[in-house]
KOLGU-4560 file (N, C-alpha, C; in nm, 3 decimals, padded with zeros to 5 digits):
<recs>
<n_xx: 12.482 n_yy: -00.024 n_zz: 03.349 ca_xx: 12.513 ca_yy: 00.083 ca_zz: 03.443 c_xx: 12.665 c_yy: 00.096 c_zz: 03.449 mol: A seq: 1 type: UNK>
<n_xx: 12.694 n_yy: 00.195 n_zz: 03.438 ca_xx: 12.826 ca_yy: 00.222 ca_zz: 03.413 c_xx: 12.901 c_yy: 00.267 c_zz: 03.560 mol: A seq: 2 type: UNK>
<n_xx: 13.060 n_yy: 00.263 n_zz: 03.583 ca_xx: 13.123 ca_yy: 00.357 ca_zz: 03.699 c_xx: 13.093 c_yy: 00.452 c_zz: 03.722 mol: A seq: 3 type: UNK>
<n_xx: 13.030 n_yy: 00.585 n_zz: 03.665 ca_xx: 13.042 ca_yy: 00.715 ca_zz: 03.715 c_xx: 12.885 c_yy: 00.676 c_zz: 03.739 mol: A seq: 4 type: UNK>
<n_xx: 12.789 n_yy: 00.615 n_zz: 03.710 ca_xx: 12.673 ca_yy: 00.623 ca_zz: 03.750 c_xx: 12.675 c_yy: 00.599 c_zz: 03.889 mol: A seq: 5 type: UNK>
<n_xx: 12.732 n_yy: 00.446 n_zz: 03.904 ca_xx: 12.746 ca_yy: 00.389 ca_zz: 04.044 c_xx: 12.813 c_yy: 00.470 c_zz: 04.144 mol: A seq: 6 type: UNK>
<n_xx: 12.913 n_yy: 00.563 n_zz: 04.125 ca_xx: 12.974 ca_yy: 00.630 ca_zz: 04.203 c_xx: 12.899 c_yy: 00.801 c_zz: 04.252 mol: A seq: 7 type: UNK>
<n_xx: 12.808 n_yy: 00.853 n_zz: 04.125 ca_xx: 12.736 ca_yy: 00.909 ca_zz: 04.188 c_xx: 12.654 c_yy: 00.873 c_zz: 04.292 mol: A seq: 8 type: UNK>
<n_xx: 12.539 n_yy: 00.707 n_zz: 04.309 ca_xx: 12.505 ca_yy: 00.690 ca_zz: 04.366 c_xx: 12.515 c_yy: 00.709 c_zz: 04.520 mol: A seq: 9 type: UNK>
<n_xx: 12.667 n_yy: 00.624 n_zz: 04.541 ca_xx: 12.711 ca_yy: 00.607 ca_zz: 04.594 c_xx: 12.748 c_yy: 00.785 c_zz: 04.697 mol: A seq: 10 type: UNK>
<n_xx: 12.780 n_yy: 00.873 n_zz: 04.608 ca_xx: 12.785 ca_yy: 01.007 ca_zz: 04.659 c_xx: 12.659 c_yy: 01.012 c_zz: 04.738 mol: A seq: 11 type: UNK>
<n_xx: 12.516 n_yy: 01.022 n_zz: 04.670 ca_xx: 12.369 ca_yy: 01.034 ca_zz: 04.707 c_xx: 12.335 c_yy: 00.988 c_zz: 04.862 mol: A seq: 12 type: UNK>
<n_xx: 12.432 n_yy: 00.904 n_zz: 04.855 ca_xx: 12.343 ca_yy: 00.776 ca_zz: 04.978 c_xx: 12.454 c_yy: 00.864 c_zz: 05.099 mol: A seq: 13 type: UNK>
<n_xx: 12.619 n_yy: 00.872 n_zz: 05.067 ca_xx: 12.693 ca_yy: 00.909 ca_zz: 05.137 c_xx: 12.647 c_yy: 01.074 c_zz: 05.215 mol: A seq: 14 type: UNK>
<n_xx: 12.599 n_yy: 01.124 n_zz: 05.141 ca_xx: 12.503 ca_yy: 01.278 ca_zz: 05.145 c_xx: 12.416 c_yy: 01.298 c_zz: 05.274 mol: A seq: 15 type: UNK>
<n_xx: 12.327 n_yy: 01.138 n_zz: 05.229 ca_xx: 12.233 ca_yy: 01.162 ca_zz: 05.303 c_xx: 12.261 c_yy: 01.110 c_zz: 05.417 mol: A seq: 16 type: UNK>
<n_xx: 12.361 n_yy: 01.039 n_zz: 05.443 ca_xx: 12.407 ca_yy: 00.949 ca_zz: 05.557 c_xx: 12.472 c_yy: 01.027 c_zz: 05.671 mol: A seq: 17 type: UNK>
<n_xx: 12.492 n_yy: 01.144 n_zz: 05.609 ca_xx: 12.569 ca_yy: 01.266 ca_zz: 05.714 c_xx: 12.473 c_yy: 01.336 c_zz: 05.814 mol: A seq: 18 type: UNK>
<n_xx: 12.512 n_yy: 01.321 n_zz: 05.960 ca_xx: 12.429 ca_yy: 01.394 ca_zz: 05.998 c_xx: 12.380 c_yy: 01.522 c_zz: 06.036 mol: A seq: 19 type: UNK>
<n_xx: 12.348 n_yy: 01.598 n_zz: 05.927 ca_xx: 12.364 ca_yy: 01.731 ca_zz: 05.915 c_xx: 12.272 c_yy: 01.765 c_zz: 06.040 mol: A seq: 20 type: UNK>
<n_xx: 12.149 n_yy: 01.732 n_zz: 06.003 ca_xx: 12.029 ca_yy: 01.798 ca_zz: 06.061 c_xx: 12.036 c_yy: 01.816 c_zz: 06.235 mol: A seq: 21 type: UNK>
<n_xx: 12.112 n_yy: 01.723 n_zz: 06.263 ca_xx: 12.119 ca_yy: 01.815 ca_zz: 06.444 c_xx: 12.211 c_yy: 01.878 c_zz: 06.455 mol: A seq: 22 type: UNK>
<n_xx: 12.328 n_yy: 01.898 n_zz: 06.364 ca_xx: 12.402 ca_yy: 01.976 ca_zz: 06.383 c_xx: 12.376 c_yy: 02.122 c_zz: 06.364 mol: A seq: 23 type: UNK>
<n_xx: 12.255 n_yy: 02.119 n_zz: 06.252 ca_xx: 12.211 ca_yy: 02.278 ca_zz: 06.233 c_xx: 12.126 c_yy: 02.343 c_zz: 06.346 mol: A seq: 24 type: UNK>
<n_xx: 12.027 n_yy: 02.210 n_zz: 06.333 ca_xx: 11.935 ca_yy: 02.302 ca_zz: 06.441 c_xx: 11.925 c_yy: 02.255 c_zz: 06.595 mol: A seq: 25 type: UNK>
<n_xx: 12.060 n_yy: 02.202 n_zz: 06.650 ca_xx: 12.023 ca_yy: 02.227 ca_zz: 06.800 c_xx: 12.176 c_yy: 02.223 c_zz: 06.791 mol: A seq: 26 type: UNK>
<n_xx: 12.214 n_yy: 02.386 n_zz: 06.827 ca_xx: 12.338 ca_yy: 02.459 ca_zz: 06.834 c_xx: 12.392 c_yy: 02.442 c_zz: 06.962 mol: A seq: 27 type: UNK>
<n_xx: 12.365 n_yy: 02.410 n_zz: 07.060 ca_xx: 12.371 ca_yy: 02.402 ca_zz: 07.202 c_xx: 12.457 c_yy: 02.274 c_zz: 07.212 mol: A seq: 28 type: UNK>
<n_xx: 12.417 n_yy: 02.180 n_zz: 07.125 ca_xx: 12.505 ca_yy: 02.061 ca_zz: 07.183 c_xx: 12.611 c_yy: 02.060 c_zz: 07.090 mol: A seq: 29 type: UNK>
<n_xx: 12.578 n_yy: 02.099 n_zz: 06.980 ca_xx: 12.680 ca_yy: 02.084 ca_zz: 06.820 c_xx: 12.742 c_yy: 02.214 c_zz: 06.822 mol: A seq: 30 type: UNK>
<n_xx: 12.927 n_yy: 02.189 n_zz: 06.783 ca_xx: 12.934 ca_yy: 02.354 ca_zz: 06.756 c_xx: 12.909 c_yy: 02.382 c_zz: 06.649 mol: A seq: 31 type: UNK>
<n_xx: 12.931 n_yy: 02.507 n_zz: 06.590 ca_xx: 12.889 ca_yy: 02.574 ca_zz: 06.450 c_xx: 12.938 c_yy: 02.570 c_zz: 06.403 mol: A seq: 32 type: UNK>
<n_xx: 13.085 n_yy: 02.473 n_zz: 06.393 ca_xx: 13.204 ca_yy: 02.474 ca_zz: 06.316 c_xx: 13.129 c_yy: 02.361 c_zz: 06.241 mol: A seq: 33 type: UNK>
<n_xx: 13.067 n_yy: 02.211 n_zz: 06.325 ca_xx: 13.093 ca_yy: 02.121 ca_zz: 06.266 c_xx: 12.926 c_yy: 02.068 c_zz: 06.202 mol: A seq: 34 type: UNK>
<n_xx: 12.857 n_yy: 02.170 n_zz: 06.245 ca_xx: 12.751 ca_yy: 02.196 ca_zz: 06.122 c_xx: 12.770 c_yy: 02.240 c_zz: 06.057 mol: A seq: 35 type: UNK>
<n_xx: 12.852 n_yy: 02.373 n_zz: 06.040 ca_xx: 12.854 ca_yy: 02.390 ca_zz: 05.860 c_xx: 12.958 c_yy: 02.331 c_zz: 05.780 mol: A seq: 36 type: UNK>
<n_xx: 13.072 n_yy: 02.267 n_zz: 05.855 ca_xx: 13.109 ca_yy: 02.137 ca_zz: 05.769 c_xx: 13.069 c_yy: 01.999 c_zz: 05.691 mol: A seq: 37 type: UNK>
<n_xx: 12.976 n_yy: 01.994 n_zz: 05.815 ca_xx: 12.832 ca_yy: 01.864 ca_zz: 05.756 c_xx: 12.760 c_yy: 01.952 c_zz: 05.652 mol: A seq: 38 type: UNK>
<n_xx: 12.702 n_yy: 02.049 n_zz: 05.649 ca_xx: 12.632 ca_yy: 02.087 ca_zz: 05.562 c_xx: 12.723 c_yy: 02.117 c_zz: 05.455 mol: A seq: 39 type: UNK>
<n_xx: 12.856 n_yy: 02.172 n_zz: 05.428 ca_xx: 12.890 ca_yy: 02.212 ca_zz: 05.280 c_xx: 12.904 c_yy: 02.022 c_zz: 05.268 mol: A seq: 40 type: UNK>
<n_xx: 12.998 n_yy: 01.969 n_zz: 05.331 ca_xx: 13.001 ca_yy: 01.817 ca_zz: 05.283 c_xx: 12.849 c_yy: 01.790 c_zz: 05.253 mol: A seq: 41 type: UNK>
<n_xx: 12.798 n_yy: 01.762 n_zz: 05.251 ca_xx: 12.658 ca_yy: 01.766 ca_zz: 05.182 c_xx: 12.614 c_yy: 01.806 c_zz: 05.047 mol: A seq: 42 type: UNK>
<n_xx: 12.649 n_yy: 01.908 n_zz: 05.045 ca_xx: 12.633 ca_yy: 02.014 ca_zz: 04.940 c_xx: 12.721 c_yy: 01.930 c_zz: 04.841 mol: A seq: 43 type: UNK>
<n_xx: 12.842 n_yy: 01.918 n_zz: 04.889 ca_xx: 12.965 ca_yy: 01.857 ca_zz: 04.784 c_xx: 12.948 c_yy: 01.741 c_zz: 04.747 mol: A seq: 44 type: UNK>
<n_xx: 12.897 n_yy: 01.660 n_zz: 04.831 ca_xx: 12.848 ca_yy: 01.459 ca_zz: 04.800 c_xx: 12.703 c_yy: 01.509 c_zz: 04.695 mol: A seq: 45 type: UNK>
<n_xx: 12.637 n_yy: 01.578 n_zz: 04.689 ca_xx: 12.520 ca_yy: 01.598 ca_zz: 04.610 c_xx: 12.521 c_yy: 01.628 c_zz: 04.507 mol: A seq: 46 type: UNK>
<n_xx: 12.569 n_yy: 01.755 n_zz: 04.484 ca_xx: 12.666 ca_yy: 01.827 ca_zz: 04.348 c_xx: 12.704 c_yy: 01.697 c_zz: 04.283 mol: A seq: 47 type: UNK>
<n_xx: 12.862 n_yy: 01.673 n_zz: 04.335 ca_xx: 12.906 ca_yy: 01.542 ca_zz: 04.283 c_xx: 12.846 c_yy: 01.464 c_zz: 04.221 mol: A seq: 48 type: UNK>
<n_xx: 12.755 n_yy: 01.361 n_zz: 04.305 ca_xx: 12.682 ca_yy: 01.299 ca_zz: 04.299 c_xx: 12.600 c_yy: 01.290 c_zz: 04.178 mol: A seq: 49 type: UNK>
<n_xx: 12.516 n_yy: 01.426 n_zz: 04.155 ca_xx: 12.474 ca_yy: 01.448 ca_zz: 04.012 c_xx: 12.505 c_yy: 01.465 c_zz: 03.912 mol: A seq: 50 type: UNK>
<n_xx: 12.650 n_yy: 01.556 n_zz: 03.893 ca_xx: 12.743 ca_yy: 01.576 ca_zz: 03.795 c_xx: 12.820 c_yy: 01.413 c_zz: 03.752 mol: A seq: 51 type: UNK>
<n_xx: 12.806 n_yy: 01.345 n_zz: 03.819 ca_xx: 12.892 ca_yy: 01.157 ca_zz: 03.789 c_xx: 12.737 c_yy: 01.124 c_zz: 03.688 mol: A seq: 52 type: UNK>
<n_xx: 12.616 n_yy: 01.099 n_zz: 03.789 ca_xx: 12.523 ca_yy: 01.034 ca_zz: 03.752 c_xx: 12.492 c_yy: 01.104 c_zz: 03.626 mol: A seq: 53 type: UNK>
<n_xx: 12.452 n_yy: 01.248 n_zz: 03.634 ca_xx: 12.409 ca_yy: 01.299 ca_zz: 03.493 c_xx: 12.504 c_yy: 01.284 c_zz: 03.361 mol: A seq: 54 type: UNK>
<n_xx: 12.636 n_yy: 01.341 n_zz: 03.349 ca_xx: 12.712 ca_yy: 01.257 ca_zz: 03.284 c_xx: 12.713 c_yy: 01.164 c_zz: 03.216 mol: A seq: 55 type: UNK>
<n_xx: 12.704 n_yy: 01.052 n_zz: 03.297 ca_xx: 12.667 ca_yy: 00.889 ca_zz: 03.250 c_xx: 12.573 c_yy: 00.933 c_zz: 03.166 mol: A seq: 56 type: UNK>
<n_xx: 12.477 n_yy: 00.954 n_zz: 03.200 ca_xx: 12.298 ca_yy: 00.936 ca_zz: 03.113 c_xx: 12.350 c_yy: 01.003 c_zz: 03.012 mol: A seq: 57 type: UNK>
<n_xx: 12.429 n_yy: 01.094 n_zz: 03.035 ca_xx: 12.442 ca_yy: 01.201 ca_zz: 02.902 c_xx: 12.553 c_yy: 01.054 c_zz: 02.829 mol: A seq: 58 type: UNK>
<n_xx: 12.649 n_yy: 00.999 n_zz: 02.823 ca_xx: 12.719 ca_yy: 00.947 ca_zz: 02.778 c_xx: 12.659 c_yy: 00.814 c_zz: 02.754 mol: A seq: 59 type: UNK>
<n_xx: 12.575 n_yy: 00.748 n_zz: 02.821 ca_xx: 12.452 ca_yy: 00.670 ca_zz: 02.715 c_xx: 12.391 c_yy: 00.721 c_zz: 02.589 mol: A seq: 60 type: UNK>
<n_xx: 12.352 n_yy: 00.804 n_zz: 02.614 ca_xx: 12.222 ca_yy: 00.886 ca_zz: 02.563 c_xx: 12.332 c_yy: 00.849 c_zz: 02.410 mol: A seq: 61 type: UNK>
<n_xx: 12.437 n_yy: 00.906 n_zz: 02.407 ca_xx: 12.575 ca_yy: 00.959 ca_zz: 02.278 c_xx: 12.589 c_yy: 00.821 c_zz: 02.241 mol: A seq: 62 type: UNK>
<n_xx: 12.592 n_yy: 00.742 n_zz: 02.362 ca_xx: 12.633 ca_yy: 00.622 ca_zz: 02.208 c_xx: 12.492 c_yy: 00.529 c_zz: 02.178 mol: A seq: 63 type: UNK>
<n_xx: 12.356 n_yy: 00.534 n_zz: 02.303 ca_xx: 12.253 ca_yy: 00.477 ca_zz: 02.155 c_xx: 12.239 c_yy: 00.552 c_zz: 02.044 mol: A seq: 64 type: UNK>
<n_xx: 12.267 n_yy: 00.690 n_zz: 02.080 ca_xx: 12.225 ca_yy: 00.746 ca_zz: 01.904 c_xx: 12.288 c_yy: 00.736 c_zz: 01.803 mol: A seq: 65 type: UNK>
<n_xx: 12.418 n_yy: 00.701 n_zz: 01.790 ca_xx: 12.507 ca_yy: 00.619 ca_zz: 01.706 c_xx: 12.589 c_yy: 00.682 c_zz: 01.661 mol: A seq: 66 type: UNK>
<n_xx: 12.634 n_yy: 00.800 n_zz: 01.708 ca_xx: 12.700 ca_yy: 00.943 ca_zz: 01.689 c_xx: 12.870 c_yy: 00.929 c_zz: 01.782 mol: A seq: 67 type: UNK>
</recs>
């Protein structure tokens, strides 16, 4: 397992660790500023997240085939 794998992970877990979900839907206590900051941060740890991890696999994938 390589760095960019681990660091996507690491995005994944950080993603989900945010707490978006009361910030969206109970507007009353949360303002609307700082739900849709949780939510694009979300968006951005996920993205990330996949673009590190997929990467990697792709950059395994290149050197078992011997290319």
């Amino acid at each position: 397992m390589n760095k960019n794998k681990v660091l996507g992970y690491i995005c994944w877990l950080a993603a989900f660790l945010i707490p978006f979900q009361a910030s969206l839907l109970s507007t009353e206590e949360v303002s609307n500023v700082k739900g849709l900051i949780s939510f694009v941060a979300l968006l951005i740890l996920i993205f990330t997240g996949y673009i590190l991890v997929d990467g990697a696999n792709a950059a395994d994938k290149a050197k078992a085939h011997g290319h």
